[in-house]
N, C-alpha and C positions, 0 to 999 in steps of 0.2 A: 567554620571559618578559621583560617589561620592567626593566629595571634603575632606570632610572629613575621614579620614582610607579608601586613594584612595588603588586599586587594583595597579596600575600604576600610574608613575608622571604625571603632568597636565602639557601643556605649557602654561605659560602663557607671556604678554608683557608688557612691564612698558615706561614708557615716561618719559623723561627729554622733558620738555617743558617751549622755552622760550619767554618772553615777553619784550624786549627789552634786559635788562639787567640781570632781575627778571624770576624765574624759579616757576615752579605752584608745589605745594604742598598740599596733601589732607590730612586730619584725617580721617583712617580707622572707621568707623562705627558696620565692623565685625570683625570675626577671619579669619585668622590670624592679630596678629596686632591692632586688635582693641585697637583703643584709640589712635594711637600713628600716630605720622605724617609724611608720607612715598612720593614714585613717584604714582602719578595715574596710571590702569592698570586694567589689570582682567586676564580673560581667554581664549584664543582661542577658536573657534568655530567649528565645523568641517565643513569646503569645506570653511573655510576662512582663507587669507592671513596672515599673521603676521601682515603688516601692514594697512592691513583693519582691524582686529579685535582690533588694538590701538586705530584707527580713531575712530572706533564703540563705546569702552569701554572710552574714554576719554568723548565723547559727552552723555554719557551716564552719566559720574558721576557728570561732571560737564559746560557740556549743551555748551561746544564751538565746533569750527572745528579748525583742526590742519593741519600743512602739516609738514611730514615726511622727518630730514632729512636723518637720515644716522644710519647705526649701532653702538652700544656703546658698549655691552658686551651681555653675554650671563651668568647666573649662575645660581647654585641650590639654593633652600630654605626649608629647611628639617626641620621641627618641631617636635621633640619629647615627647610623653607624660611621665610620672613619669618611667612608665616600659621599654624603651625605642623602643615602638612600633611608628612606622611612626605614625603621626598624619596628616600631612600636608606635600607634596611633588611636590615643583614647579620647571619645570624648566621657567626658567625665562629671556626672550631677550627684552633690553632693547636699543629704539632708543632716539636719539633727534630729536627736531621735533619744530616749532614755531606755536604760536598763530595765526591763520587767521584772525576770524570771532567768534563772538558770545560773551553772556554774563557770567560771573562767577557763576553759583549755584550750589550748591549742590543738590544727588539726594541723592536716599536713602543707596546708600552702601558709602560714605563717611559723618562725620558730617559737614565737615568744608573743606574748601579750600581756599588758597591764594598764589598771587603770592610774592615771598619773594626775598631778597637781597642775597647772594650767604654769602659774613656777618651776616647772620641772622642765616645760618644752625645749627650751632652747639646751638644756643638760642631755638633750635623749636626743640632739643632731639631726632634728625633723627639717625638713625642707620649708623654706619660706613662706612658700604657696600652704602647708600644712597650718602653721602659726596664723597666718592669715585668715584662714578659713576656719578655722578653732576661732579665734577671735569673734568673725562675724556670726560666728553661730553663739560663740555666748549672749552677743546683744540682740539678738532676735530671739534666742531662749526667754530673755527678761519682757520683753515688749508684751504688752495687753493684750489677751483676743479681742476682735474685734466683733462683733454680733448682738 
């Protein structure tokens, strides 16, 4: 499927993902986004899980293993070009999830990666919806299991 001028939306999944205190944060490498410093993530796959395909696409960009905790949100990301034809159309589920194992590298769809102070967000020019969704996953990171 085309990513670019899809026929249909893509799903895709993103991670808040934390490391102690600090939350891992990538520089987009492509479009959408290129340039700009967002949650890790990508595309689902077909005949894979939501959260295997975060597991897959996090060690993929930046070479750790994660464990999944829980769900955060779910929302669209619609990109239009000058004419206002779809360019870019994601739906988008996003968990939080903690650092296991492994080292920080980037691969090639991000330039950059680090894990940052939750104080730092707004200094590193992340998008609303980013801050946002950082937010909602620290207070459901704190909340009780329930069982």
């Amino acid at each position: 499927m085309r990513r670019e001028y899809p026929e249909a939306p893509i799903v895709g999944v993103g991670g808040i993902i934390f490391k102690g205190d600090s939350i891992l944060l990538v520089k987009r490498a492509q479009e959408p986004g290129k340039g700009q410093w967002s949650l890790p993530g990508g595309a689902v796959e077909l005949g894979e899980t939501l959260t295997h395909a975060l597991k897959r696409e996090i060690n993929e960009e930046v070479s750790i293993k994660i464990e999944v905790g829980g769900l955060v949100r779910v929302l669209d990301r619609i990109v239009q070009d000058p004419q206002k034809r779809v360019r870019y159309h994601y739906v988008i589920v996003d968990y939080w999830g903690r650092m296991v194992s492994g080292k920080l590298r980037p691969a090639s769809d991000v330039s950059d990666a680090r894990f940052i102070t939750i104080g730092q967000l707004k200094k590193m020019g992340v998008h609303q919806l980013v801050e946002e969704t950082v937010r909602m996953a620290m207070e459901m990171r704190s909340l009780p299991v329930e069982g």
